[in-house]
C-alpha positions in Angstrom: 11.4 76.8 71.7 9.9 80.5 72.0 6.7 80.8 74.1 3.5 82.9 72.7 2.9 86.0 73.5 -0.7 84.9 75.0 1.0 82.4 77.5 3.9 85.1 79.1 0.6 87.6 79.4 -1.5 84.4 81.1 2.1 83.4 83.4 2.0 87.1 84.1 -2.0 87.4 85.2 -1.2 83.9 87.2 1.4 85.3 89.5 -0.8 88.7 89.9 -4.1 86.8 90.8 -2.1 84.5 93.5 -1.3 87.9 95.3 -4.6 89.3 95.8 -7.9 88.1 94.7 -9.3 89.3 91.2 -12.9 89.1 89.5 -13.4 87.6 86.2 -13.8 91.0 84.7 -10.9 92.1 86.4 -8.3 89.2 84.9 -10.2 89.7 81.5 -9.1 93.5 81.5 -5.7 92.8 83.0 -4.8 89.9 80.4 -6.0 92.0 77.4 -3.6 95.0 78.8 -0.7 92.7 79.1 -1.2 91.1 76.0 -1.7 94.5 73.8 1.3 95.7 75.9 3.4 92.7 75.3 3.1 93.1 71.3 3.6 97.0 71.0 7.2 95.7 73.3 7.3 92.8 70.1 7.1 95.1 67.7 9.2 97.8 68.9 11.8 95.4 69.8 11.4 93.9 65.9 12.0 97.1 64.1 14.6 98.0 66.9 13.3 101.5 68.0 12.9 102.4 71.7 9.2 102.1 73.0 7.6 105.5 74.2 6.3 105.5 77.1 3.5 107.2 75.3 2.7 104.4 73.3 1.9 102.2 76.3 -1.4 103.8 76.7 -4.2 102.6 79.7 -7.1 100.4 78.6 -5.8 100.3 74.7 -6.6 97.1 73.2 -6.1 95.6 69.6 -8.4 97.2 67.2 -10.2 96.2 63.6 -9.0 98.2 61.0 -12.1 98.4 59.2 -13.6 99.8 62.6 -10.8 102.1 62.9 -12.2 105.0 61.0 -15.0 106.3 63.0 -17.6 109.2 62.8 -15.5 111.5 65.3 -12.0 109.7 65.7 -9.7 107.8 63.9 -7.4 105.6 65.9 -4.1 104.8 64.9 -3.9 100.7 64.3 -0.1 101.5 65.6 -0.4 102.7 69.0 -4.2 103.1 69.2 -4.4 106.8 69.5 -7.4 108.6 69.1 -7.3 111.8 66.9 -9.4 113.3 64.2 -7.5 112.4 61.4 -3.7 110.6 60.8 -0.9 112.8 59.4 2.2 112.1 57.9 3.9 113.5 60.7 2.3 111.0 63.4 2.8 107.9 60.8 6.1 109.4 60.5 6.5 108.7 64.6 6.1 104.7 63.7 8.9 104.3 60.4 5.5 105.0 58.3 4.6 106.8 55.0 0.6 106.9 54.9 1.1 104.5 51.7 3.3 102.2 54.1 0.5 102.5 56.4 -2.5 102.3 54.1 -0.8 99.0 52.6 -0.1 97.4 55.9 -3.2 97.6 57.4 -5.4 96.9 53.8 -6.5 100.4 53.4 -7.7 101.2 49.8 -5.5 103.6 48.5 -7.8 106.6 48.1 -9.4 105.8 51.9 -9.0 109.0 53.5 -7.4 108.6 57.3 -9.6 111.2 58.8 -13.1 111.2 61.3 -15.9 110.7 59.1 -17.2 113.9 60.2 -14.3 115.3 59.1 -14.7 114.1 55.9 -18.1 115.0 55.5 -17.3 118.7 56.6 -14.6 119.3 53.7 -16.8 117.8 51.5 -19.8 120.0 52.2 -17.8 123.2 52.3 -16.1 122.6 48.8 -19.1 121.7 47.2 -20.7 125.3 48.8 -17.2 127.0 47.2 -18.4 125.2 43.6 -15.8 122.8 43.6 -17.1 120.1 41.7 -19.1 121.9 39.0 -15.6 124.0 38.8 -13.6 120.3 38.2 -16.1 119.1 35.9 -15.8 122.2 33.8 -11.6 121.8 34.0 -11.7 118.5 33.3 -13.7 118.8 30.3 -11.9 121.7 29.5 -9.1 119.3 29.3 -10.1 117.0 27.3 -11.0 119.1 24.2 -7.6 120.6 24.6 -5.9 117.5 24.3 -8.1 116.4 21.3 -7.7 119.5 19.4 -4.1 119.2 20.1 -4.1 115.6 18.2 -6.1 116.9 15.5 -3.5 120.0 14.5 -0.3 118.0 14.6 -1.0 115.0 12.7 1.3 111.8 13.4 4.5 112.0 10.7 6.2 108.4 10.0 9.7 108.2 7.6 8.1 107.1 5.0 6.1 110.5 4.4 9.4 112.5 5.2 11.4 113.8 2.0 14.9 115.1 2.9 15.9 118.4 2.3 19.2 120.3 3.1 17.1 122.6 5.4 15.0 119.6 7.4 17.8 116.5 7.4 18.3 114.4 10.0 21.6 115.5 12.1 24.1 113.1 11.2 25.2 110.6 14.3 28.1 111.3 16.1 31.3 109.0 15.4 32.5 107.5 18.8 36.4 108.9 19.4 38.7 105.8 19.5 39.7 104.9 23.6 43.1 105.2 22.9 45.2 108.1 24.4 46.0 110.9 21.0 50.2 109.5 21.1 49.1 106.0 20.6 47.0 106.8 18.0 49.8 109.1 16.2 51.9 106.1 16.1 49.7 104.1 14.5 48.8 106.2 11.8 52.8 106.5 11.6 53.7 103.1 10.8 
């Protein structure tokens, strides 16, 4: 039978706390870091990469991905590193695409993996360069294209099709007969 992960970290924080005397706080903050570092070991181990020493980062501890994106940082739900916004070259670091990540962790889709300040900042300086009012235009733009498009080539069935020399349909290949050119001499032959 495998033990939990929970119970190697709480054999770990047993032996530690026999050695020298700890404070309630202190085995709190000592389990947690055992634990956290116990499953980034788990997880490497399960998709059979090497772990970084990098990864195993001081104080880190498990965090909610809907808490994840915050107003200055976003930290990474893979190795809890704090940077303004994920790339595809950091997901890239963990076997990721940013779909693979957005769909692992429950993500929406369209969720942007940057700081909300970040966010905010792009947002503000395309709407100043007349972005949107520019889309809106294109977009509509688009759509009257596409209609006027339908409206000059009108939908032709067979029915309304009268065959001419000029406009008939090409005729359909014949498929040649698998059977090597002697073989087939022969048979005509006989």
């Amino acid at each position: 039978m495998t033990r939990k992960l929970y119970e190697i970290a709480a054999d770990i924080i047993e032996a530690q706390a026999e050695i020298g005397p700890m404070t309630p706080d202190a085995l709190e903050q000592a389990l947690s870091k055992v634990f956290v570092t116990l499953q980034r070991m788990k997880m490497a181990e399960d998709r059979g990469v090497l772990l970084d020493e990098a990864e195993v980062s001081e104080g880190a501890v498990p965090v909610d991905p809907k808490s994840s994106i915050q107003e200055d940082k976003v930290i990474c739900l893979e190795c809890t590193a704090e940077m303004r916004q994920l790339t595809a070259k950091h997901l890239s670091s963990h076997g990721l695409t940013i779909r693979e990540y957005k769909k692992k962790w429950g993500f929406a889709q369209r969720q942007s993996l940057s700081a909300m300040s970040l966010s905010k900042a792009r947002s503000k300086a395309a709407k100043k360069r007349g972005l949107p009012e520019k889309l809106l235009k294109f977009q509509e733009q688009r759509r009257q294209e596409k209609t006027a498009g339908m409206e000059a080539a009108p939908i032709t069935t067979d029915s309304d099709f009268t065959a001419t020399p000029e406009t008939k349909w090409p005729a359909k290949k014949r498929a040649k007969s698998k059977a090597p050119a002697k073989k087939r001499a022969k048979k005509k032959a006989e």
